[in-house]
C-alpha positions as CSV (number, residue, x, y, z in Angstrom):
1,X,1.9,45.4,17.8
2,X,-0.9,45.1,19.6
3,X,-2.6,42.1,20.0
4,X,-5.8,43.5,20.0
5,X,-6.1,44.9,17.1
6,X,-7.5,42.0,15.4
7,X,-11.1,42.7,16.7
8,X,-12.8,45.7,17.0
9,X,-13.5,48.7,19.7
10,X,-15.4,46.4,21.5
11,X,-12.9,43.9,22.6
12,X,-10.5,46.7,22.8
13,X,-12.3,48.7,24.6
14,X,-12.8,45.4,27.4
15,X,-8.6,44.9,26.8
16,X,-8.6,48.5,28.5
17,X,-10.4,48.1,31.0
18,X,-9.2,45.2,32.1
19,X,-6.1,46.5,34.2
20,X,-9.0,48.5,36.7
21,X,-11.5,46.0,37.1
22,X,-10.1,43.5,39.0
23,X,-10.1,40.5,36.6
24,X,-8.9,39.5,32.9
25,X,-10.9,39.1,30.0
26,X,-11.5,35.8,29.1
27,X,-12.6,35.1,25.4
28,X,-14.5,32.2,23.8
29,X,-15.5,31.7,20.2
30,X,-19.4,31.1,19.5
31,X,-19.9,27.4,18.3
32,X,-22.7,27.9,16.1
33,X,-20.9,27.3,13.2
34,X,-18.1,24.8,14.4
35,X,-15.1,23.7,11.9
36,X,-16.0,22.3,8.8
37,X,-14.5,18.7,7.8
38,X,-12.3,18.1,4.8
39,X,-15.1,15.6,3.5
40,X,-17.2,18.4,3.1
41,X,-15.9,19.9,0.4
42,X,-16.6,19.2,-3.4
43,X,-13.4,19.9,-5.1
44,X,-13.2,19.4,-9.0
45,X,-12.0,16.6,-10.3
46,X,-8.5,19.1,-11.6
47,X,-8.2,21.7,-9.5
48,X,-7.1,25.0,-10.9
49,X,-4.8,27.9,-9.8
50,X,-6.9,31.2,-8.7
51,X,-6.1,34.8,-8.2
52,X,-7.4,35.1,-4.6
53,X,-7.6,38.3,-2.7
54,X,-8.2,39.1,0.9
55,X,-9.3,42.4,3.1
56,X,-10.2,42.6,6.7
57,X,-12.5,45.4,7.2
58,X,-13.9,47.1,10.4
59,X,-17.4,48.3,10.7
60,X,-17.1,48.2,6.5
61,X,-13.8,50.1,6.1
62,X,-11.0,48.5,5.1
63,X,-8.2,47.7,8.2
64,X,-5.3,47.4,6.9
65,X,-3.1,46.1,9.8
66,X,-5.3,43.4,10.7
67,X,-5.7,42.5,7.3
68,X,-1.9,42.2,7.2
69,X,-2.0,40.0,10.8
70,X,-4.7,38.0,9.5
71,X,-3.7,37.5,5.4
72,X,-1.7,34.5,6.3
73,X,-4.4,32.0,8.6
74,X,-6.9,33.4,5.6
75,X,-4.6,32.1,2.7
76,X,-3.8,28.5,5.1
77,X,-7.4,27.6,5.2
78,X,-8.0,28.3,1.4
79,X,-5.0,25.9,0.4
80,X,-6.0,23.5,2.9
81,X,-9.3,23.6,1.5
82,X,-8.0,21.5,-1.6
83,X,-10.2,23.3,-3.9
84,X,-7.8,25.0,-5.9
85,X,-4.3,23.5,-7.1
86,X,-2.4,26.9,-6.3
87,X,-3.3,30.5,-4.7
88,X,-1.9,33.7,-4.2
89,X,-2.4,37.8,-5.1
90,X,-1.7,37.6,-8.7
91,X,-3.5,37.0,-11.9
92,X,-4.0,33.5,-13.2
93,X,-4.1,32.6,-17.2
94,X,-7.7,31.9,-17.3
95,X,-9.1,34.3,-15.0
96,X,-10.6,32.8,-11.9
97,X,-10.5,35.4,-8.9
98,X,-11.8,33.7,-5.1
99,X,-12.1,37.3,-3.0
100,X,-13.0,37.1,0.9
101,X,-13.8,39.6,2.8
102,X,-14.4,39.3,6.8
103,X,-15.8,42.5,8.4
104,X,-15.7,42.8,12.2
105,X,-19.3,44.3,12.9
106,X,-21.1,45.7,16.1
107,X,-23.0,43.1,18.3
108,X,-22.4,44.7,21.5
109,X,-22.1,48.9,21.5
110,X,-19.0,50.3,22.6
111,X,-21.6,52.5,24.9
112,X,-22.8,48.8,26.5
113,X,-19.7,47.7,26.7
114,X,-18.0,50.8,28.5
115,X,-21.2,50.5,31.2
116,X,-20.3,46.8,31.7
117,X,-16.6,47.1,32.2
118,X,-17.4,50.5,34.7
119,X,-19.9,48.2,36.5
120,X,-17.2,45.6,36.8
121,X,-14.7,47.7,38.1
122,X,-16.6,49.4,40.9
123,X,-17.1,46.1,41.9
124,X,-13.3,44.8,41.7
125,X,-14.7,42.1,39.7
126,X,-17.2,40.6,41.2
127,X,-19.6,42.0,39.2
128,X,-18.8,40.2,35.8
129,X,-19.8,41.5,32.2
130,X,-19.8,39.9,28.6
131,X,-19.2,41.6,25.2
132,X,-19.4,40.6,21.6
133,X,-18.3,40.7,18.7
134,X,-19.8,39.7,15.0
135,X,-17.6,38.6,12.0
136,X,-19.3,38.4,8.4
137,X,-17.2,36.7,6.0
138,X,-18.4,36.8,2.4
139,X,-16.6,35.2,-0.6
140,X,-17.2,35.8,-3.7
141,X,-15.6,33.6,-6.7
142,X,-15.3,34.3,-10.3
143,X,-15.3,31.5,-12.3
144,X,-12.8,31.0,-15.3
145,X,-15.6,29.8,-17.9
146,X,-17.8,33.3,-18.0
147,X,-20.3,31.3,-15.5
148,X,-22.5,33.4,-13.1
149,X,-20.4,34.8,-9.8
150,X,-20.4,32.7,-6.8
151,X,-21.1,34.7,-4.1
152,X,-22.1,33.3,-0.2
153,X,-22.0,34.8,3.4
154,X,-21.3,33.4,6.6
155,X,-21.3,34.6,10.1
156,X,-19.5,34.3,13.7
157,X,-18.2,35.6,16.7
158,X,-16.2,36.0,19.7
159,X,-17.2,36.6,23.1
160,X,-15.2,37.8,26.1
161,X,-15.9,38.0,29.9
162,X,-14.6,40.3,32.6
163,X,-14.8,39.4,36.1
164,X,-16.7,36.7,37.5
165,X,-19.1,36.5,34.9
166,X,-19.6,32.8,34.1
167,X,-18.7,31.2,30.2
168,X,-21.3,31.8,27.5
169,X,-23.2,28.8,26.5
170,X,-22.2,27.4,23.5
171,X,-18.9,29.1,23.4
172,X,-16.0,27.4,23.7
173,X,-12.5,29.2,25.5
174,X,-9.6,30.2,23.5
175,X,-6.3,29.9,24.9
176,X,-5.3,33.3,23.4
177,X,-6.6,36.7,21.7
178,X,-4.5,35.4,19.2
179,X,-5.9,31.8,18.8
180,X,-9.1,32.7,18.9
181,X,-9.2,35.2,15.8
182,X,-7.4,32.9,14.2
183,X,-9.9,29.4,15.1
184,X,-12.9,31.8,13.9
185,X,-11.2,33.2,11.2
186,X,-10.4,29.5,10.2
187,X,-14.1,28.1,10.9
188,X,-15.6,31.2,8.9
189,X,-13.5,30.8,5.7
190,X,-13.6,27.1,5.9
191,X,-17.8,27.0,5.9
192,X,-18.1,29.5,3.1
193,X,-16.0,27.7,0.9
194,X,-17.8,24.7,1.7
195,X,-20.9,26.5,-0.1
196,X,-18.6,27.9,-2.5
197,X,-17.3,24.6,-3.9
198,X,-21.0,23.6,-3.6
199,X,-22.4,25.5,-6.1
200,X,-22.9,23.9,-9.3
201,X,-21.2,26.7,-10.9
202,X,-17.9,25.8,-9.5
203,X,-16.8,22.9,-11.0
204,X,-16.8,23.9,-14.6
């Protein structure tokens, strides 16, 4: 499976063209939003089980293999969360449903991104290039009492380099494609169910 797959034609598209341009792309998650700490959550006094559901969409349509890659660091940040005293895909006695949804949208074109990478590769490299790509996680949560939905929104991304193109400010260098879906994915869930627990609606 490719590793890739995870973001969208942007990234890929820089994956590609990395082979002819001379250099490797280097990728960096946006620190804007930063990881949220444990403290910062207002978990109810007896936490309760919850239906909770997860899709990974692309441009707004559902992808299911990265939704299958992904499920998994989604579902570890909820538990570790400590918001809810069990989780998982099926109903729960008094109805509570938490769904998240994180849809990889365009920040870069894949027309910009194509030019960059060409540029780079005439040059062997030395002309370097940056791309990015926007995440916007939304959660929704469905109390068990009948109370008003929950619903927030938050955003990142991920930023990669080609050639000698020097690290984004305020960015910060992932080891891996891998780790550094999975440290946004992780930062993006974390702060919107920070708001989530929040909300006075949640704890009743």
């Amino acid at each position: 499976m490719s590793r890739w797959i995870w973001t969208g034609a942007k990234l890929a598209l820089v994956a590609a063209l990395c082979g002819g341009s001379g250099g490797c792309a280097t990728l960096y998650v946006d620190n804007a939003l930063g990881d949220t700490p444990l403290s910062a959550y207002h978990r109810p006094a007896t936490p309760k089980p919850v239906q909770t559901l997860f899709v990974f969409k692309t441009k707004g349509v559902d992808n299911v293999r990265a939704t299958t890659v992904t499920r998994k660091d989604v579902l570890d940040t909820v538990q570790q969360s400590g918001l809810f005293s069990a989780i998982g895909p099926d109903p729960v006695p008094d109805g509570a449903v938490l769904s998240i949804t994180v849809d990889n949208v365009p920040i870069t074109s894949p027309q910009e991104a194509a030019a960059k990478g060409f540029a780079t590769g005439l040059t062997l490299g030395l002309a370097g290039s940056e791309v990015t790509d926007g995440y916007v996680c939304t959660i929704e949560y469905i109390p068990a009492t009948g109370a008003n939905k929950i619903s927030v929104t938050e955003h990142h991304a991920i930023h990669a380099t080609i050639g000698a193109h020097s690290a984004p400010a305020n960015a910060t260098r992932a080891p891996t494609m891998q780790e550094g879906v999975k440290i946004m994915l992780h930062q993006v869930v974390a702060a919107g169910l920070k708001d989530v627990s929040s909300d006075p609606a949640f704890d009743q």
